[in-house]
N, C-alpha and C positions, 0 to 999 in steps of 0.2 A: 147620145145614142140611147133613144130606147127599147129594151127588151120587154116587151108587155108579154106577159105568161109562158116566160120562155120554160117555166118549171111544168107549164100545163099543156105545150103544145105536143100534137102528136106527131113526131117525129121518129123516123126505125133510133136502134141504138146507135146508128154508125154515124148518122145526121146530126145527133146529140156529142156525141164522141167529136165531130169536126165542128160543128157552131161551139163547142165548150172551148177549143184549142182557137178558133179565131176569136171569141170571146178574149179570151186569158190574153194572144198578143196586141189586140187594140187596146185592152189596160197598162199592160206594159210598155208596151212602145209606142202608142199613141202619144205623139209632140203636142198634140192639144188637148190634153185630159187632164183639166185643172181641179177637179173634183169629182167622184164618184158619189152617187146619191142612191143608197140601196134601200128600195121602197119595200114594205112591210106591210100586211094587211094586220091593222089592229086589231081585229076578231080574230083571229087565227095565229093558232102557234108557228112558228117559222115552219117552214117547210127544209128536207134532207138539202134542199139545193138551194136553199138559202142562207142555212148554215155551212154549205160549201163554197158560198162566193163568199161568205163573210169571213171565212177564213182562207182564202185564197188574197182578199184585200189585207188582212192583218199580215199575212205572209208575205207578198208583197213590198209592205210597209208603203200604200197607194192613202192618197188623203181622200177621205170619207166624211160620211155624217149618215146617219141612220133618220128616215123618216117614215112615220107609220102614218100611213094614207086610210081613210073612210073614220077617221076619230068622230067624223058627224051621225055614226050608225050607233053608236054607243052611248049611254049616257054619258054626260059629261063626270059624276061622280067616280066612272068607272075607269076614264084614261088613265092614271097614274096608277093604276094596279094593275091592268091591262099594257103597259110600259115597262112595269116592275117585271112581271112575268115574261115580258122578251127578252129582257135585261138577262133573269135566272137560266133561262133555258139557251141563250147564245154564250152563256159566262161574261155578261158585259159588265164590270164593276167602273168603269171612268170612261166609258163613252157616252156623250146627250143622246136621246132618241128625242127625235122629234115628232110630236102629235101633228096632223094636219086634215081638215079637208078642205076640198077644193070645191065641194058641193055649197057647204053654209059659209065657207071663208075664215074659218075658225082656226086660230094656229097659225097661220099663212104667216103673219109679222114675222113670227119667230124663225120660220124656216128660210126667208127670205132674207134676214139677220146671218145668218149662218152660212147661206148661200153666197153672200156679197163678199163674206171675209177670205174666202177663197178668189173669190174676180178682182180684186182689187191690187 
């Protein structure tokens, strides 16, 4: 399933309030949800509702992998500080984040790596 800018769409409150609650039970009770993949724009600091899913998954205890999508807009010198800083600002001390894009193909091995060990 995916959410493309569920954080950005304009939605009243009450539409957000009922897509968050059917959100929340397709993670939970969804019999085919072998991995959740919470996408991250690497230029940008998380956003309030991303830090809210991401601790709605840790709460949970729902299996994850964190991957920061557009890594091809940045220099390459800059992703691992640009990684560090989501890391700081989400509290992540032992989760991978995954760099990726899908434009230059850069990363893709590794996230695909990551992606399998859950399918298997």
């Amino acid at each position: 399933m995916d959410l493309p800018g569920y954080g950005y769409s304009e939605m009243s409150k009450q539409e957000k309030v009922d897509s968050g609650k059917f959100i929340e039970d397709y993670l939970v009770n969804g019999k085919n949800v072998r991995l959740i993949i919470l996408l991250l724009d690497i230029r940008h600091k998380p956003t309030e509702d991303d830090k809210l899913m991401y601790d709605f998954i840790l709460k949970e205890n729902l299996p994850f992998i964190i991957v920061t999508n557009k890594a091809d807009k940045i220099a390459v010198t800059k992703v691992d500080d640009e990684v560090q800083r989501i890391k700081e600002i989400l509290g992540i001390s032992y989760s991978t984040i995954i760099p990726f894009s899908s434009e230059r193909k850069i990363y893709t091995e590794n996230a695909w790596k990551e992606i399998e060990k859950f399918l298997a």
